[in-house]
DRENBA-964737 format. One record per residue (C-alpha): residue number from 0; chain; x, y, z. Coordinates in steps of 0.2 Angstrom, whole numbers, plus 2048, in hexadecimal, padded with zeros to 3 digits. Layout:
N
+-----+-------+-----+-----+-----+
!   n ! chain !  px !  py !  pz !
+-----+-------+-----+-----+-----+
! NUM !     A !   X !   Y !   Z !
...
+-----+-------+-----+-----+-----+
***
This chain:
143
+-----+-------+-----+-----+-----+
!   n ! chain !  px !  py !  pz !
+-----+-------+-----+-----+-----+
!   0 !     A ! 7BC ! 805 ! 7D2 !
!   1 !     A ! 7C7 ! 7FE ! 7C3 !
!   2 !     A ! 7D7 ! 809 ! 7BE !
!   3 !     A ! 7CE ! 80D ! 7AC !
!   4 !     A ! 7BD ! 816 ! 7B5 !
!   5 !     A ! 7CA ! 823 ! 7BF !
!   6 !     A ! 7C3 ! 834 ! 7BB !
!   7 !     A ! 7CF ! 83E ! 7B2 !
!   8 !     A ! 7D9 ! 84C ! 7BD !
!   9 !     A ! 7DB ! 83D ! 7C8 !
!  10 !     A ! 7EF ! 83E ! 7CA !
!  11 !     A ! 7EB ! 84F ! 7D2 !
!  12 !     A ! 7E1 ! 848 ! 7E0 !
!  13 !     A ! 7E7 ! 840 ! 7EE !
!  14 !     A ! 7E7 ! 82D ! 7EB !
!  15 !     A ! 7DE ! 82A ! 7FC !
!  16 !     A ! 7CE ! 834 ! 7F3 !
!  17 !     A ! 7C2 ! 828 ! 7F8 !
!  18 !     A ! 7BC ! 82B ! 7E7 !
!  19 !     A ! 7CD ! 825 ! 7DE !
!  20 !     A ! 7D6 ! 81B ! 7EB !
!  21 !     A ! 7D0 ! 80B ! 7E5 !
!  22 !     A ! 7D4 ! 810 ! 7D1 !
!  23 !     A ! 7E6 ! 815 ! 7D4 !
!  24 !     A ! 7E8 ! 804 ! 7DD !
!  25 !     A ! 7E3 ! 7FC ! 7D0 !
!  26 !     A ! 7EA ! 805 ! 7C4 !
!  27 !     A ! 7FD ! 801 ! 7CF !
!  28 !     A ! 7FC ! 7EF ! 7D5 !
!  29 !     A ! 7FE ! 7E3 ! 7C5 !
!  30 !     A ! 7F6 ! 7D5 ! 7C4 !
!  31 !     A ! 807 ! 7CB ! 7C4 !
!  32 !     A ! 808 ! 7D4 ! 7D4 !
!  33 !     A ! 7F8 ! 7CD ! 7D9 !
!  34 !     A ! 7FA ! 7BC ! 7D5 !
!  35 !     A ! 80D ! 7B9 ! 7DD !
!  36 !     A ! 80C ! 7C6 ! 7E9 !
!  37 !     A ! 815 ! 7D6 ! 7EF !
!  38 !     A ! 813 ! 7E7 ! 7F9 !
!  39 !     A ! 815 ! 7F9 ! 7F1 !
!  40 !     A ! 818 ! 808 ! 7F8 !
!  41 !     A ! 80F ! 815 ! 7F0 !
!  42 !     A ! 81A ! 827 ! 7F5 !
!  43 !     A ! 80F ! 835 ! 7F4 !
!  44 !     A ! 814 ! 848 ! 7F4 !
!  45 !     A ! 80C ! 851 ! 806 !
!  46 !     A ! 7FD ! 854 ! 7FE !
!  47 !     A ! 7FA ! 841 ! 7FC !
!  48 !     A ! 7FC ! 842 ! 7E9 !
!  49 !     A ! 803 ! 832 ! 7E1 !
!  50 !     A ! 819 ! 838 ! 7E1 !
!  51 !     A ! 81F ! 825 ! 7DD !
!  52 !     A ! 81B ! 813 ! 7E0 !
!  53 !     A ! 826 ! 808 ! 7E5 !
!  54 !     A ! 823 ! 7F4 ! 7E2 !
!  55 !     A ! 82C ! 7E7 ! 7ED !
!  56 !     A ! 828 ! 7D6 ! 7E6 !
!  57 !     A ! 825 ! 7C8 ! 7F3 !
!  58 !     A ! 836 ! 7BB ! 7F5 !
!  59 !     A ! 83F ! 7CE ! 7F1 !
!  60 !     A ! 850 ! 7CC ! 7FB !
!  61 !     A ! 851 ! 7B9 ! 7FD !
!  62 !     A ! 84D ! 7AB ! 80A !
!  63 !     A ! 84B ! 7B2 ! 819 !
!  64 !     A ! 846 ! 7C5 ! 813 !
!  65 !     A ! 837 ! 7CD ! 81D !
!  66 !     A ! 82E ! 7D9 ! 816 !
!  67 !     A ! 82E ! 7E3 ! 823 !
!  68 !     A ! 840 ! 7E6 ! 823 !
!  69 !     A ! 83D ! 7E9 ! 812 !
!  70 !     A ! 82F ! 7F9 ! 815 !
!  71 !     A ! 83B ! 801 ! 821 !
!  72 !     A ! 84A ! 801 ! 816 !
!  73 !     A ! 83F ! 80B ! 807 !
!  74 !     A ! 834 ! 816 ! 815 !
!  75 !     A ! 845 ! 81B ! 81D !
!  76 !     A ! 84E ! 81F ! 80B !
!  77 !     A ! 83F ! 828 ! 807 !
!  78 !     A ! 83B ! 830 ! 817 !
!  79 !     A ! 84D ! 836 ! 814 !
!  80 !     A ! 849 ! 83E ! 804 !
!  81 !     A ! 83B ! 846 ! 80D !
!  82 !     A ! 82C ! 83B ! 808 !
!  83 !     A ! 822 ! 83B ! 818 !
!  84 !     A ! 813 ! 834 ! 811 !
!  85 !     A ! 80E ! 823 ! 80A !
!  86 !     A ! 800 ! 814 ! 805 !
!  87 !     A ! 805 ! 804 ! 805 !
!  88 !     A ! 7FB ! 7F8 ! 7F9 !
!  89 !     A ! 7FC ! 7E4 ! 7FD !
!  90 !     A ! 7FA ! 7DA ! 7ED !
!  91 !     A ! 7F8 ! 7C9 ! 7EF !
!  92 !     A ! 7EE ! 7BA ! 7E9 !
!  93 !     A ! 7DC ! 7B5 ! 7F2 !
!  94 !     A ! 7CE ! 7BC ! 7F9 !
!  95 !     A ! 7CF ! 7D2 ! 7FA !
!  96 !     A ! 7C8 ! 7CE ! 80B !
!  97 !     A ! 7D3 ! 7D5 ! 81A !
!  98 !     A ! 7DF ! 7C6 ! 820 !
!  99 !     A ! 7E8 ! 7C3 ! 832 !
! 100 !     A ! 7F7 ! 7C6 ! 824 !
! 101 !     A ! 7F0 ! 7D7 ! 81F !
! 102 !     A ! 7EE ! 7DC ! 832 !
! 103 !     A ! 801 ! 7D6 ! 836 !
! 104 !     A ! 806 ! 7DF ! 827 !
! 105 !     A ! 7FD ! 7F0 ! 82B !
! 106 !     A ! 805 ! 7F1 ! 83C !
! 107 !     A ! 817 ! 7ED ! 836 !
! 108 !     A ! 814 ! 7FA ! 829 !
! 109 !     A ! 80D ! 806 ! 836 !
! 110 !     A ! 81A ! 803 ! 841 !
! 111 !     A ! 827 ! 806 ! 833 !
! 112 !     A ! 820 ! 816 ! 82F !
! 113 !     A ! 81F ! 81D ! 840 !
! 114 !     A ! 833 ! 817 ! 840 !
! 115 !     A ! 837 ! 81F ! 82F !
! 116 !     A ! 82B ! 830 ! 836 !
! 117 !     A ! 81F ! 82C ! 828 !
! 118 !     A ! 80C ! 82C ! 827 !
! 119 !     A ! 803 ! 81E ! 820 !
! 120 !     A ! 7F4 ! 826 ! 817 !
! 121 !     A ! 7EC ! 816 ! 811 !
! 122 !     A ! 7EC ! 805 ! 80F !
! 123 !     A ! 7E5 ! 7F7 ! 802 !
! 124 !     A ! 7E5 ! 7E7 ! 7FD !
! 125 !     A ! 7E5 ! 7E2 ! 7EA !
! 126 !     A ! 7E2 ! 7D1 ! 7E5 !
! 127 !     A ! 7DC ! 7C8 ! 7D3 !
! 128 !     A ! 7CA ! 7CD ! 7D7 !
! 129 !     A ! 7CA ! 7DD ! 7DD !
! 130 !     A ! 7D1 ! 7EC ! 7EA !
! 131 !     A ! 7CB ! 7EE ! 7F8 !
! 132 !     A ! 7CF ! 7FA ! 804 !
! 133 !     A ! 7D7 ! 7FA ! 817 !
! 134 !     A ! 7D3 ! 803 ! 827 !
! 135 !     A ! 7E4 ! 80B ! 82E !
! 136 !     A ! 7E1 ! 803 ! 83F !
! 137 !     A ! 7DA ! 7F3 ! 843 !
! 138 !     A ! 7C9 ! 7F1 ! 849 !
! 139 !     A ! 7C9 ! 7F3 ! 85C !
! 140 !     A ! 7C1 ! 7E3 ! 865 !
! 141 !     A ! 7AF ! 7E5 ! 86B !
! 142 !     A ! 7AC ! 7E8 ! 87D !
+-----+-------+-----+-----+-----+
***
């Protein structure tokens, strides 16, 4: 789904409405975004309604910066502020397919959330050609 066929009354839905979740990500992560690459933190109120997205551009915080370390410095500001709940968008260039970097990524950002006390909701990937969305946990490994 592209940002302009969201439904209206969209903003009072929770954004991990499967039926909006791929809209309001792309309607969020810009296509500059997309092409140099960065991580947002979409804030939501505790009914999973969009509250405040937060962008943090990749090469944010100079040589040596993790993103990680980055995550858990916002989830704990906002966790203190009493933002418990939270969706984390990767923008990036390439395929919308799930990377091994997408799967490092979701564990670091699960793991700062349970840090902070936050639940991550949901989890996408937003590239120049489309949105695609995550699973919370990674695939376990056939038996």
């Amino acid at each position: 789904m592209r940002f302009d066929e969201l439904p209206s009354g969209w903003a009072q839905r929770p954004i991990t409405d499967p039926e909006v979740f791929e809209g309001v990500v792309d309607l969020i992560a810009t296509e500059p975004s997309r092409e140099t690459g960065a991580i947002y933190l979409l804030l939501c109120h505790p009914n999973g309604r969009l509250l405040q997205p937060v962008c943090l551009p990749a090469g944010r915080g100079g040589p040596g910066a993790r993103p990680d370390e980055e995550v858990r410095q916002v989830l704990a500001e906002a966790a203190g502020h009493g933002v418990l709940d939270v969706v984390v968008v990767v923008a990036r260039a390439g395929d919308p397919g799930v990377s091994a970097g997408d799967g490092r990524l979701r564990a670091e950002v699960g793991a700062a959330c349970r840090a902070a006390g936050c639940t991550l909701r949901g989890m996408a990937v937003a590239t120049p050609q489309g949105v695609r969305v995550l699973p919370l946990h990674a695939p376990s490994a056939a038996a």
